[in-house]
VMD Tcl script that draws the C-alpha trace (Angstrom):
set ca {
  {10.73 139.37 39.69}
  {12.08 142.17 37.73}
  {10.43 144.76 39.88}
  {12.10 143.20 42.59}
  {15.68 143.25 41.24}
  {15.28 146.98 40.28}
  {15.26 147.27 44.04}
  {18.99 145.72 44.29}
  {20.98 146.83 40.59}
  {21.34 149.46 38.74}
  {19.86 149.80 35.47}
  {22.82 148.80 33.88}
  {23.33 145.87 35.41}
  {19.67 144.61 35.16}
  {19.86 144.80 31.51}
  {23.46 143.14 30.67}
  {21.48 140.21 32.70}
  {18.44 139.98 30.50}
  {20.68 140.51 27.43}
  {22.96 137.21 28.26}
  {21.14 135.15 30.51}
  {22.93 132.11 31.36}
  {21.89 128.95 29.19}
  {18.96 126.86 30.90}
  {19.17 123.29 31.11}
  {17.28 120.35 31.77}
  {17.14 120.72 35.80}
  {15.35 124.25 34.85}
  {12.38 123.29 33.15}
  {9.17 122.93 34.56}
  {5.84 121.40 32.43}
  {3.37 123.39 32.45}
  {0.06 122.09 30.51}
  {1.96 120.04 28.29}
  {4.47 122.91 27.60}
  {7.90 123.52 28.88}
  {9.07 126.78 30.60}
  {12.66 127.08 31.17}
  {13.49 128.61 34.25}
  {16.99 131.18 34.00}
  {19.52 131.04 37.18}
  {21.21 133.83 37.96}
  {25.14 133.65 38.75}
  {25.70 132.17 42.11}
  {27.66 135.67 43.49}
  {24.50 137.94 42.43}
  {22.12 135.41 44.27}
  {23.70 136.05 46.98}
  {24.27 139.75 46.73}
  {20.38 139.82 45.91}
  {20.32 137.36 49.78}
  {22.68 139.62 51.70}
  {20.81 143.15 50.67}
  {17.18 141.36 51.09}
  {17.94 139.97 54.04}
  {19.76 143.88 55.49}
  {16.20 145.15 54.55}
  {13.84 142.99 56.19}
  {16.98 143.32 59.14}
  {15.58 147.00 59.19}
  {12.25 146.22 58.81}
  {12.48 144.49 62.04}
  {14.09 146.89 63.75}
  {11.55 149.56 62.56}
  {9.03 147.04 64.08}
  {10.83 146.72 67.14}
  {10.93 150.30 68.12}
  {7.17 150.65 67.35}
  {6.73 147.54 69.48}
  {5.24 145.55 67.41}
  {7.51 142.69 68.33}
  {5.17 139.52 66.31}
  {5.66 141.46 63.13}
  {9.61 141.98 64.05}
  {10.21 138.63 64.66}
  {8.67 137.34 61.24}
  {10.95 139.80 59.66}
  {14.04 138.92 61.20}
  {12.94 135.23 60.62}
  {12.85 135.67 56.74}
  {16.43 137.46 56.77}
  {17.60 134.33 58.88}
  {15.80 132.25 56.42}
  {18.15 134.55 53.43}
  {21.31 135.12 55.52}
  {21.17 132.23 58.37}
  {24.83 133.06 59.39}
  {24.78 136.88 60.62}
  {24.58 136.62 64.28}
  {22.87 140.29 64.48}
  {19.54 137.95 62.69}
  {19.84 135.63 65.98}
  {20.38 138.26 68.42}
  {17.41 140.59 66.86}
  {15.45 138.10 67.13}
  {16.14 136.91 70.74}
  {15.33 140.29 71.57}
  {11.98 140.23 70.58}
  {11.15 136.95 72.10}
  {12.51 138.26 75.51}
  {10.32 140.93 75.31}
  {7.14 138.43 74.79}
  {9.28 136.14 77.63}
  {9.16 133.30 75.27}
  {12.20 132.29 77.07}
  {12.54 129.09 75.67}
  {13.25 130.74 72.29}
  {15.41 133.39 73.67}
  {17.24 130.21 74.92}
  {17.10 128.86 71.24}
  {18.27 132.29 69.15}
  {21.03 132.98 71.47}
  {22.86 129.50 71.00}
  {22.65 129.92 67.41}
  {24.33 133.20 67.75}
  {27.30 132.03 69.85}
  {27.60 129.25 67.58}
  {28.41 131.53 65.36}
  {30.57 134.31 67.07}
  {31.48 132.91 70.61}
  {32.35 136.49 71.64}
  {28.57 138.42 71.52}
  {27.63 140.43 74.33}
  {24.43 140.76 74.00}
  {24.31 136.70 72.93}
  {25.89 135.66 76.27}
  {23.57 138.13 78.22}
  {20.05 137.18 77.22}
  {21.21 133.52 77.48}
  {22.18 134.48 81.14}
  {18.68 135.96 81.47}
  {16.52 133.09 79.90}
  {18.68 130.13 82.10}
  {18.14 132.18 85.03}
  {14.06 132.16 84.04}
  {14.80 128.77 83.80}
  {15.74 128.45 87.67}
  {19.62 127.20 86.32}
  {21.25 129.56 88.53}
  {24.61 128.17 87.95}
  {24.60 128.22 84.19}
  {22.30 131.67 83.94}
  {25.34 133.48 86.42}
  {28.28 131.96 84.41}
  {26.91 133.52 81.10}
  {26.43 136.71 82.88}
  {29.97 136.43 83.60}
  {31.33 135.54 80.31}
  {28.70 138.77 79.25}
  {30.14 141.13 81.64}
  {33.79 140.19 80.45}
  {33.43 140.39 76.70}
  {31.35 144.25 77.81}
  {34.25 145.24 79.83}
  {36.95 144.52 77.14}
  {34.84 146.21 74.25}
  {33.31 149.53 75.94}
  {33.97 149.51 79.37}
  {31.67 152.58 79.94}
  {28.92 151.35 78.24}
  {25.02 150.88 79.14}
  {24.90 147.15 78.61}
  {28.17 146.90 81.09}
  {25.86 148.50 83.87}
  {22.77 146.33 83.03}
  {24.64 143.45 82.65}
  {26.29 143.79 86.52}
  {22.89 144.83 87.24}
  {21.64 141.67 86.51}
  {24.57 139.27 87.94}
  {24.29 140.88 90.98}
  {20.56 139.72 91.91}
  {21.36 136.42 90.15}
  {24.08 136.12 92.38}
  {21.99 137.48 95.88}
  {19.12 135.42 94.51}
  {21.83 132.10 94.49}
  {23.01 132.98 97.59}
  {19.88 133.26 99.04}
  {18.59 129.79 98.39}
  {21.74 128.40 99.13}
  {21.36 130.30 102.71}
  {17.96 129.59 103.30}
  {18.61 125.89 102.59}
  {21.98 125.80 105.09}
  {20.42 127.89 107.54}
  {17.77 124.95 107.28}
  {20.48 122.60 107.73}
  {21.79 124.19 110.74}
  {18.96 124.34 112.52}
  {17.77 121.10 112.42}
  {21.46 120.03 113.23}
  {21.22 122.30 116.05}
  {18.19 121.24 117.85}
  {19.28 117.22 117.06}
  {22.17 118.19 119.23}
  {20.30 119.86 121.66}
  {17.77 116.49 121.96}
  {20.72 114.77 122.43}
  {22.08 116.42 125.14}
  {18.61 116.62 126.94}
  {18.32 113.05 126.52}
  {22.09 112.13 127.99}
  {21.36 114.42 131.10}
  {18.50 112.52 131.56}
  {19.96 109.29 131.66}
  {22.60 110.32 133.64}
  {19.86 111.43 136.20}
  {18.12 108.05 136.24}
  {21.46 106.21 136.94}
  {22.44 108.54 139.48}
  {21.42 107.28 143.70}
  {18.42 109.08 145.00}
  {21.12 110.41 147.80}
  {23.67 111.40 145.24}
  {21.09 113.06 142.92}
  {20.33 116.43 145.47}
  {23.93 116.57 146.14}
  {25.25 116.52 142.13}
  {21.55 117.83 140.35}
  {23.03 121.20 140.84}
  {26.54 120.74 139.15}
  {25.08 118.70 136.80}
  {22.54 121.33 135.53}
  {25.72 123.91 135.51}
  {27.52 121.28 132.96}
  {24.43 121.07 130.94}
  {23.85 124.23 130.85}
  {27.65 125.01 129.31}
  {27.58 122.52 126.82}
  {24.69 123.98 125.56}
  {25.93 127.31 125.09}
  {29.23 125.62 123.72}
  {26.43 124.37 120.98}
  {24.74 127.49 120.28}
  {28.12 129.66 119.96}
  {29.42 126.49 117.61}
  {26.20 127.15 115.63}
  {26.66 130.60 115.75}
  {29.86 130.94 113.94}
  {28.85 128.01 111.35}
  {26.31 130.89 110.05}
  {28.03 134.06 110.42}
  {29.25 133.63 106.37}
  {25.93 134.06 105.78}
  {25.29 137.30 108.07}
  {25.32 140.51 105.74}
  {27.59 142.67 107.93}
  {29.55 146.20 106.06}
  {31.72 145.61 103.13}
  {35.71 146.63 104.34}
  {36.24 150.41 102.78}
  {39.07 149.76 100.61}
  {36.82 147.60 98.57}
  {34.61 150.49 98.23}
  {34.34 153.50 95.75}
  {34.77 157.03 97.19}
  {32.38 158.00 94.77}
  {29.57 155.56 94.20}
  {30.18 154.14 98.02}
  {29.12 150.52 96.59}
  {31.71 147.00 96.19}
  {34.22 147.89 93.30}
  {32.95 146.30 90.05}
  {35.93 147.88 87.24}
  {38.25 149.34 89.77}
  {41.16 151.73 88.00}
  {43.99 153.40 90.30}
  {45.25 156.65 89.17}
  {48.89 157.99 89.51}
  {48.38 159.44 92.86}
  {47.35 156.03 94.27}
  {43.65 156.64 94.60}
  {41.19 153.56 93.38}
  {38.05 154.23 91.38}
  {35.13 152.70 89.76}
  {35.84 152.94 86.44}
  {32.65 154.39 84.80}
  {32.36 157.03 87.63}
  {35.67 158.14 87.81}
  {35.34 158.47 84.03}
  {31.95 160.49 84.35}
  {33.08 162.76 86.74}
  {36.54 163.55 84.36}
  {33.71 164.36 81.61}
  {31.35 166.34 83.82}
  {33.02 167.97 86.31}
  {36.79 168.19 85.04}
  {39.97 166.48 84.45}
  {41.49 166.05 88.06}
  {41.49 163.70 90.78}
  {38.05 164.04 93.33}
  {39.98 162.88 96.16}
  {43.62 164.20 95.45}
  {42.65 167.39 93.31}
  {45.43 166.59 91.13}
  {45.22 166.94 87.30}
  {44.12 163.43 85.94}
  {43.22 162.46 82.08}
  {41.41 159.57 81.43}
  {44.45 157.90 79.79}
  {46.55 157.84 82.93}
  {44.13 155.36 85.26}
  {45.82 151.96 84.83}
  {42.67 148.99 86.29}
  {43.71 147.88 89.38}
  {44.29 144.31 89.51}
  {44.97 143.50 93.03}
  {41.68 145.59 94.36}
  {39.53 143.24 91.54}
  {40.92 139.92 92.71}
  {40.24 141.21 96.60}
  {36.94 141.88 95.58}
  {36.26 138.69 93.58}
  {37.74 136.49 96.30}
  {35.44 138.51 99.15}
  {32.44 138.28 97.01}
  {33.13 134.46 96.66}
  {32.63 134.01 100.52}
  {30.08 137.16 100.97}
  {28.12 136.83 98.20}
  {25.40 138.80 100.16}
  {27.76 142.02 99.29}
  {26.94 141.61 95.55}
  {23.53 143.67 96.90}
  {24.50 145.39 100.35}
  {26.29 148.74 99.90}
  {29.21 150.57 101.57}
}
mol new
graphics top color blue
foreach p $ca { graphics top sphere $p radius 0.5 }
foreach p [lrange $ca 0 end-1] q [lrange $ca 1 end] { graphics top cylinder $p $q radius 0.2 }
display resetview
């Protein structure tokens, strides 16, 4: 035990412990062949100074683990500074991490509750729950904690890595919703469609039968002419039931001149001109500090996010969601 503490206090401290070691009392004693050993507790606040700095080493134990792969030994490491610290969110998320990369998603599930339990505003909490619902084919609930994910990454570092991967990965859970969803209305339609169709063979043959063998030459004609219009009404009524789900080209002024893809973070700069946010911001870093389009001088502090260009493009994504995947 001592060895251990040397790892946490100074000299100094170790020894004004030993020399006034708080009194034991009868809860502390344990009988050991007939003979009582009292057991010392340390004060409450150095217990858990002892916790906190235990637990931030096996914390970067795990981590150490992590980047060497070794994700089994990372995950018992992170589980004994949970075990020592059980309310640091970092523990929860760590730990999530590694289970996502064994895809034990039911535990990723597990970790990344606890964390948002415990700070409700986590990126990285909100993203691998996103991920692990989505393994879990709940398409609804995976996509709305991408969401919330993408929002809290937008307020705290707009430019940063998990921002892209995070889009990255609502935009095929979005394409992949909408593609069920059309697959299963396309179904839909069709079968509508070709009831209709049955139905309108089936009157045109009645008709037929009730019509006088003498009548029937004269009107067969005419009547075939009607039939045949009301079942191109049908098909062009069909037609424009399914044309939401038709990927068709994405209107230009909800595009980036830059990345030529849907605007995710758009930003307008003073000379009126709308940017993606990260590229218009990598291209002031790399290439200079003026606008692409306009040529005009342009710092980063002077583009303002465009509201009315993000609600355009939330509302079209709403009814294209196919755009979420199709470019410019």
């Amino acid at each position: 035990m001592l060895e251990k503490l040397r790892g946490f206090f100074s000299s100094e401290t170790l020894r004004e412990i030993l020399r006034n070691p708080p009194p034991p009392h009868k809860s502390q004693r344990e009988v050991l062949g007939g003979k009582e050993k009292y057991l010392f507790r340390l004060p409450s606040e150095m217990v858990t100074g002892v916790g906190s700095a235990m637990a931030e080493r096996l914390k970067e134990d795990g981590n150490n683990c992590f980047k060497k792969e070794r994700f089994g030994a990372a995950i018992d490491a992170y589980t004994e500074a949970i075990a020592l610290c059980p309310n640091i969110p970092a523990f929860w998320t760590n730990r999530a991490l590694c289970h996502m990369k064994r895809k034990d998603w039911t535990k990723v599930e597990e970790d990344c509750r606890k964390a948002i339990q415990l700070v409700h505003n986590s990126v990285k909490a909100h993203y691998m729950l996103g991920l692990a619902l989505l393994q879990k084919k709940e398409y609804t609930s995976g996509v709305k904690e991408l969401q919330r994910a993408l929002d809290l990454g937008r307020g705290a570092d707009p430019t940063g890595y998990m921002v892209e991967d995070i889009w990255e990965e609502l935009s095929k859970a979005k394409y992949m919703e909408w593609e069920l969803l059309s697959a299963r209305r396309s179904w839909e339609l069709n079968s509508l469609k070709e009831t209709c169709e049955a139905a309108l063979n089936q009157q045109r043959a009645l008709d037929m039968s009730r019509t006088e063998e003498e009548e029937r030459i004269e009107s067969s004609q005419e009547a075939y002419i009607a039939h045949t219009e009301r079942l191109k009404s049908l098909e062009r009524v069909f037609e424009k039931a399914a044309e939401e789900d038709k990927p068709s080209e994405v209107p230009d002024y909800l595009c980036c001149n830059i990345t030529l893809e849907i605007f995710r973070d758009p930003v307008i700069s003073p000379s009126g001109v709308t940017y993606e946010r990260a590229a218009i911001l990598e291209h002031l870093k790399k290439v200079g500090n003026f606008d692409p389009i306009t040529r005009e001088k342009l710092e980063p502090s002077k583009l303002v996010p465009n509201l009315a260009i993000k609600e355009a493009v939330a509302a079209y994504l709403e009814k294209h969601v196919w755009a979420y995947k199709i470019g410019c």
